[in-house]
N, CA, C and O atoms as a MOPAC input file, in Angstrom:
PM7 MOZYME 1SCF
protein

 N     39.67600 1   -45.38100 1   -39.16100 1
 C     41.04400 1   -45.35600 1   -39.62600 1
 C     41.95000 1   -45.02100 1   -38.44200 1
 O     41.71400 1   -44.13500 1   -37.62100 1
 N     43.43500 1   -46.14900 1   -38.45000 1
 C     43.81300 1   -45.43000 1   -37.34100 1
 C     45.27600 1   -44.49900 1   -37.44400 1
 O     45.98500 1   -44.55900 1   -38.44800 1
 N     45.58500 1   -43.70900 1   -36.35400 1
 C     46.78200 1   -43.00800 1   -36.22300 1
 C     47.68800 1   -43.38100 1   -37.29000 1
 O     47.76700 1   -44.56200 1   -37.62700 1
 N     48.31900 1   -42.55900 1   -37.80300 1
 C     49.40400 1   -42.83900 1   -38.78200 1
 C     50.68500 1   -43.19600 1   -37.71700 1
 O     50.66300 1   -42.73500 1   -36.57600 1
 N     51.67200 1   -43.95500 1   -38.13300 1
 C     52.71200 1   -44.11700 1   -37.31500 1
 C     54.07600 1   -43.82200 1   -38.05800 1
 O     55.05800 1   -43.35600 1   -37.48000 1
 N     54.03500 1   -44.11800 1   -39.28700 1
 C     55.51700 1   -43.75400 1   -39.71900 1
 C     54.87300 1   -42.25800 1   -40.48900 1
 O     53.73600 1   -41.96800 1   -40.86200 1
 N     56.43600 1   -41.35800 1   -40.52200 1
 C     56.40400 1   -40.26000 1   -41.19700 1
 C     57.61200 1   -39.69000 1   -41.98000 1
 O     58.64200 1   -40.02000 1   -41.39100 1
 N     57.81800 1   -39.10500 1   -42.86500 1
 C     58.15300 1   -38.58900 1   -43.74900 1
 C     58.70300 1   -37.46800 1   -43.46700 1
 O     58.28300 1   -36.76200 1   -42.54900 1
 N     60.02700 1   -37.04900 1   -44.44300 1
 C     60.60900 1   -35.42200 1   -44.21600 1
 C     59.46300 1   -34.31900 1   -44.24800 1
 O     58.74100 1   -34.33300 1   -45.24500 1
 N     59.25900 1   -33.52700 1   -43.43400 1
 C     57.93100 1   -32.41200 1   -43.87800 1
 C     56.84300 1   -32.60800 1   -43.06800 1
 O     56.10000 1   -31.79200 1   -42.52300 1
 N     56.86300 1   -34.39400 1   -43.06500 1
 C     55.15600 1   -34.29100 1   -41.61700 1
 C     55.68700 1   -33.54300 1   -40.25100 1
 O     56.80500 1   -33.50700 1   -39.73600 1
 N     54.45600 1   -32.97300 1   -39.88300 1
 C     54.65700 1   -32.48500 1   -38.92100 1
 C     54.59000 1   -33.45500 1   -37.88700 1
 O     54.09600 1   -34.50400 1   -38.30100 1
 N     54.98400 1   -33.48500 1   -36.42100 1
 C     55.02300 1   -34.39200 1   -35.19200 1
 C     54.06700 1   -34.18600 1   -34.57300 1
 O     53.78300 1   -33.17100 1   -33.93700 1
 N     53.27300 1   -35.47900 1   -34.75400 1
 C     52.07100 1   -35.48700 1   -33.93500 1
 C     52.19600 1   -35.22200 1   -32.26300 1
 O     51.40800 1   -34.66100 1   -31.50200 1
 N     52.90200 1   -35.56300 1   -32.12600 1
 C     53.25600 1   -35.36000 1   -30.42500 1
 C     54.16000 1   -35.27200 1   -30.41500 1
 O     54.82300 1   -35.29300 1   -31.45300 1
 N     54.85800 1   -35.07100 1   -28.80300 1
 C     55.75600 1   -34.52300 1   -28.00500 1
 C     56.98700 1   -35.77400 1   -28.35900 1
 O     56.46800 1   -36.62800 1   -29.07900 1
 N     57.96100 1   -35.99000 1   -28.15100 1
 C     58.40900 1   -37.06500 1   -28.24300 1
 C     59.48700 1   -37.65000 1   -28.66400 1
 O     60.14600 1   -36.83300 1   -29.30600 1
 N     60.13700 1   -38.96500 1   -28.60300 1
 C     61.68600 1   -39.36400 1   -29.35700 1
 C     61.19800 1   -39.94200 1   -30.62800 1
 O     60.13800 1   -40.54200 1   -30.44900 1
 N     61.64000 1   -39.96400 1   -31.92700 1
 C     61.30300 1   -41.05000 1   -33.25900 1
 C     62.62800 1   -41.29700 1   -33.72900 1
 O     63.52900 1   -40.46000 1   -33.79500 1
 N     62.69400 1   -42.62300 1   -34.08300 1
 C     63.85700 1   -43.40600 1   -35.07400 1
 C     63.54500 1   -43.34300 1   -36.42700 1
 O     62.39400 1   -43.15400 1   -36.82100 1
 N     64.60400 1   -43.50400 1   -37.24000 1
 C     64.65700 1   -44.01400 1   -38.46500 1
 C     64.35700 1   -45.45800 1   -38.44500 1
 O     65.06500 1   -46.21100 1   -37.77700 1
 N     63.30500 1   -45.91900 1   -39.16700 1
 C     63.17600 1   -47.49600 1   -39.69000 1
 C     63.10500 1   -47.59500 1   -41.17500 1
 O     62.94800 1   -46.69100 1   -41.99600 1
 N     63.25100 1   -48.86500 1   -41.35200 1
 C     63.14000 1   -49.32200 1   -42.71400 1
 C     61.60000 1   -48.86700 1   -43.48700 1
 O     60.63800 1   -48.35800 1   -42.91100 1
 N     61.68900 1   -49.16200 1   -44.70400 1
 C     60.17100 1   -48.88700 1   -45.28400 1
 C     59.37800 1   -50.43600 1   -44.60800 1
 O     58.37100 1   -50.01700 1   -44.03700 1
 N     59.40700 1   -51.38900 1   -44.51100 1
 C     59.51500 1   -52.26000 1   -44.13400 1
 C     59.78400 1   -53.05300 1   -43.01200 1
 O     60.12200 1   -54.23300 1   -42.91800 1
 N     59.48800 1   -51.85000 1   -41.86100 1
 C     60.11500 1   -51.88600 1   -40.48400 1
 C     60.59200 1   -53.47800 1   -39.70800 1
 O     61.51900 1   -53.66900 1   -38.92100 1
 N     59.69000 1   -54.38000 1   -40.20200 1
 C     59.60100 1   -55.40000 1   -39.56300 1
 C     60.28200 1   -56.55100 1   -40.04600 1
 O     60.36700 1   -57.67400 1   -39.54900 1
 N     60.77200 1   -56.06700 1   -41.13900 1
 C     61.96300 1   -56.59300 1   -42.15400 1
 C     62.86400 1   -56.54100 1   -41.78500 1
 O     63.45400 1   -57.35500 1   -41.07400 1
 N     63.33100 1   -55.14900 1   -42.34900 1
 C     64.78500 1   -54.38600 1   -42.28800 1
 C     65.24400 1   -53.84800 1   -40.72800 1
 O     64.63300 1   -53.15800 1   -39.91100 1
 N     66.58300 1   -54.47200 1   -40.69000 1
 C     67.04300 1   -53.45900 1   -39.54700 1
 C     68.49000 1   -52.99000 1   -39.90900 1
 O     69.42400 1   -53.47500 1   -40.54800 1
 N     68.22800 1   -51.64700 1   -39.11100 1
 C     69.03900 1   -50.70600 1   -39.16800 1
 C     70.21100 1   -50.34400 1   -38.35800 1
 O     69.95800 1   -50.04200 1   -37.19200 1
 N     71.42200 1   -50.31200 1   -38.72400 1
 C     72.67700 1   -50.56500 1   -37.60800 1
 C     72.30600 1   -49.14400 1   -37.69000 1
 O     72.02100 1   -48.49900 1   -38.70000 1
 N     72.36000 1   -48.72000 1   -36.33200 1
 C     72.69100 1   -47.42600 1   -35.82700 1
 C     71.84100 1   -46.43400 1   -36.44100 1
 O     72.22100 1   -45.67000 1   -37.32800 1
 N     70.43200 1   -46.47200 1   -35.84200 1
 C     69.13500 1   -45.47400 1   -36.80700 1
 C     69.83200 1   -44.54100 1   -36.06100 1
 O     70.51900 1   -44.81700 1   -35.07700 1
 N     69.61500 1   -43.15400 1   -36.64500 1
 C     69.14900 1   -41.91400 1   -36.04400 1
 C     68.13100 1   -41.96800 1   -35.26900 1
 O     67.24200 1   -42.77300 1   -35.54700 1
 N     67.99800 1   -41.02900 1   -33.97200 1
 C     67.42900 1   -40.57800 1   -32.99900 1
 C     67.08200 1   -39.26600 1   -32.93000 1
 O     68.03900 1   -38.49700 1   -32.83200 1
 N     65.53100 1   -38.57500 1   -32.96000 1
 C     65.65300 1   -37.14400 1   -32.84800 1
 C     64.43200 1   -36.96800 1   -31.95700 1
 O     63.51700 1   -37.77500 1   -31.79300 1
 N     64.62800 1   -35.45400 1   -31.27000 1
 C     63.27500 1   -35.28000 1   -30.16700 1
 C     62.60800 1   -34.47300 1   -30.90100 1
 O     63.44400 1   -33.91600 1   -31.61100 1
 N     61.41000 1   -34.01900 1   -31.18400 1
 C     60.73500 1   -33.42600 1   -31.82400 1
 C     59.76600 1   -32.81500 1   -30.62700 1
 O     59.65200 1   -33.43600 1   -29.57000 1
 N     59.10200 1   -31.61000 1   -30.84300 1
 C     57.95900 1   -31.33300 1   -30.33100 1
 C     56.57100 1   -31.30600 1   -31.06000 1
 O     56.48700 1   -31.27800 1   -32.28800 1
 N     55.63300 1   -31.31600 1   -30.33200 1
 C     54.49600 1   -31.66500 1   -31.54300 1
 C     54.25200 1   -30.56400 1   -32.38700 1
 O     54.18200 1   -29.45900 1   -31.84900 1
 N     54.06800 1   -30.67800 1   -33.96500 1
 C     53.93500 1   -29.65200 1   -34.61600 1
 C     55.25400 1   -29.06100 1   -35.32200 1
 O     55.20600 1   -28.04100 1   -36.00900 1
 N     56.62800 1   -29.90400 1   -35.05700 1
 C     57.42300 1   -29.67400 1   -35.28700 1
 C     57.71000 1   -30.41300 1   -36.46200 1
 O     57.46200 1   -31.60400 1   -36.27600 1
 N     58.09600 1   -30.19200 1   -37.49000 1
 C     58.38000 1   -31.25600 1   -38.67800 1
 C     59.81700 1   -31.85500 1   -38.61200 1
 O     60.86300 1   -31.47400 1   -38.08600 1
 N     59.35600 1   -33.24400 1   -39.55800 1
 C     60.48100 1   -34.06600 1   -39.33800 1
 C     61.40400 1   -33.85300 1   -40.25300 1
 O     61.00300 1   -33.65000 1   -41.39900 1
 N     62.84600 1   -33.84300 1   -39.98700 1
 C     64.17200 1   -34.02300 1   -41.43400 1
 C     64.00500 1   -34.78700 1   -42.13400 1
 O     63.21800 1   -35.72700 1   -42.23900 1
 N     65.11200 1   -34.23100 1   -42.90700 1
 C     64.98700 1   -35.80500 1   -44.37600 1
 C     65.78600 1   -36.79700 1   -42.79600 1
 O     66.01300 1   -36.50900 1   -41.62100 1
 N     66.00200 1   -38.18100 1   -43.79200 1
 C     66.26500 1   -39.44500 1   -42.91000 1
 C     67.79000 1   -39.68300 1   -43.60700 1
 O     68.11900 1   -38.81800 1   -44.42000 1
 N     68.63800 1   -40.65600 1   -43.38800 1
 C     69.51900 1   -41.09200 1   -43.75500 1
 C     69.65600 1   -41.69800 1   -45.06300 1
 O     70.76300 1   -41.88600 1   -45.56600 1
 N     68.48200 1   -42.03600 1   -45.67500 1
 C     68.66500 1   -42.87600 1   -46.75700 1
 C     67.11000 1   -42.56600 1   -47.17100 1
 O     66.24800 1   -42.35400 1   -46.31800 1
 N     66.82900 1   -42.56500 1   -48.71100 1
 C     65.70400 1   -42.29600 1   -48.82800 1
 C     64.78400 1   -43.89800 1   -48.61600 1
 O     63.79100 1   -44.34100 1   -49.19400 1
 N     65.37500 1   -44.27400 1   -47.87000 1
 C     63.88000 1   -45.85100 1   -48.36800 1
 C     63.74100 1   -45.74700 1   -46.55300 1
 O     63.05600 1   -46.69600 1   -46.16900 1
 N     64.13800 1   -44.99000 1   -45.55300 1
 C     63.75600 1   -44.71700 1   -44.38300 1
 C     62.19900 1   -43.80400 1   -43.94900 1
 O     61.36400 1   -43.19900 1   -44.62200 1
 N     62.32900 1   -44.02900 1   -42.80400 1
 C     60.99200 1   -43.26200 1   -42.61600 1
 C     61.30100 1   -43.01100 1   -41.16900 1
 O     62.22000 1   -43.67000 1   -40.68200 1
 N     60.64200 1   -42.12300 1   -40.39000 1
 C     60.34400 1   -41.59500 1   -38.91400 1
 C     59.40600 1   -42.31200 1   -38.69700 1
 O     58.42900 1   -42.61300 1   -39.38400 1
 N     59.98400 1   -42.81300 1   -36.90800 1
 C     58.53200 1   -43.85900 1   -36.47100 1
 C     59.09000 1   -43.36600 1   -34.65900 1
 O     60.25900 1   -43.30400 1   -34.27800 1
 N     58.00100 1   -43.11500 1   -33.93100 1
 C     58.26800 1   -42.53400 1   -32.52200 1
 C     58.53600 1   -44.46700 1   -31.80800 1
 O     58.20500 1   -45.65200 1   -31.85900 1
 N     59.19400 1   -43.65800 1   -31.34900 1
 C     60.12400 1   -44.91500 1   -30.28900 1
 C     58.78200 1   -44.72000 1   -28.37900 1
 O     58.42500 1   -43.83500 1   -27.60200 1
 N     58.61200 1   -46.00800 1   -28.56200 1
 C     57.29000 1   -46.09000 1   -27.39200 1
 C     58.31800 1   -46.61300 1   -26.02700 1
 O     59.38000 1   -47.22300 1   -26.15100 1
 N     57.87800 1   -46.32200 1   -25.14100 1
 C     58.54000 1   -46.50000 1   -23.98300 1
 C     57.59100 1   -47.74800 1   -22.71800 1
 O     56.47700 1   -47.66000 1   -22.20100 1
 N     58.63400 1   -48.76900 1   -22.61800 1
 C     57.69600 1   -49.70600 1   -21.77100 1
 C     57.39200 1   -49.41800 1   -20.55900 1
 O     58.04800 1   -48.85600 1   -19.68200 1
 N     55.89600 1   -50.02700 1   -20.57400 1
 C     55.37400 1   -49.71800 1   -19.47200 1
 C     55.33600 1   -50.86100 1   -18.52200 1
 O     55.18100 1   -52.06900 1   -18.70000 1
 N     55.62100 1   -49.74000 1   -16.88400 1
 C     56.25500 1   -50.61900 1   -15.74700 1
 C     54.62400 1   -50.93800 1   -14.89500 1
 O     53.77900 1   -50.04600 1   -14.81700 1
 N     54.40700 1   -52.32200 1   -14.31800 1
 C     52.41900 1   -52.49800 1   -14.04600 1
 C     52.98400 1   -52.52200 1   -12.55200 1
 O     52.21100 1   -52.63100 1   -11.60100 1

């Protein structure tokens, strides 16, 4: 089974890190102007803007 990626008001933060608000449906829906928050790991997440949102960590590209 792998890593969970979206999370909920109350999960705690798996890691260190930035997460957005996305849709339930991430790959659907987009969102004018998600929220942005830094979390540390172990830190739990807020409610979101809208309840059909979720927390998803924002990945950073990598330079080869």
């Amino acid at each position: 089974m792998g890593e969970q990626t979206e999370f909920e008001k109350g999960d705690k933060a798996p890691n260190d890190g930035e997460y957005t608000e996305v849709g339930e449906k991430s790959f659907h829906t987009e969102i004018q102007n998600p929220r942005r928050i830094t979390l540390k790991k172990g830190e739990s997440f807020p409610e979101t803007s809208n309840q059909n949102r979720k927390w998803k960590r924002l990945t950073k590209a990598r330079v080869h």
